[in-house]
Every structure is written in C-alpha cells, then in structure tokens.
C-alpha angles and dihedrals in degrees: 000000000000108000119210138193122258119184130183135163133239140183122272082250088065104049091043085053090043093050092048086051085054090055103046094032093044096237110159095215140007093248083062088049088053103045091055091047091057100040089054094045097052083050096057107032101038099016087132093039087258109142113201120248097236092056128113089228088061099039077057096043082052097048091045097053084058 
C-alpha cells in the first residue's frame, strides 16, 4: 500500500481543543488524533461504501457522471 500525505488547516480553537484531547485520551501527537478521527469516522459514515447525499464527494461524483 503506497501512504501520502494529506494536509489541511484548522482554527487555533481547534488545536488548542486537539492538544487538550491528547492530553485526556493519551494520544502522543495530533497526526495520531487525526488518523483515528478520520478512520472512525469513515467507519461510521461510508462502512458499506454508501456516501450520503448531502456530502461534497457525492456532489463530485454527481458532477463527474455528467
């Protein structure tokens, strides 16, 4: 499996929120904390390959097909 590198900003609020849930939830650095995060959530929102309506991927998968 080839890894890349996938890189996003957020606001100070939520680093200072990230670093206190590294704290409480003994994470040893933020990148753990999202990978986690985003596994979880990809488990929960797309575990049978079903993308919500509402959701930019499918608004892009839409606008593709056409």
């Amino acid at each position: 499996m080839k890894k890349r590198l996938i890189t996003f900003k957020v606001t100070d609020s939520m680093i200072k929120w990230m670093n206190e849930m590294m704290s409480v939830e003994n994470y040893r650095s933020r990148s753990e904390l999202v990978r986690d995060a985003l596994a979880e959530f990809l488990a929960k929102e797309y575990y049978n390959g079903e993308i919500p309506s509402y959701s930019k991927i499918k608004e892009k998968e839409q606008l593709n097909r056409q």
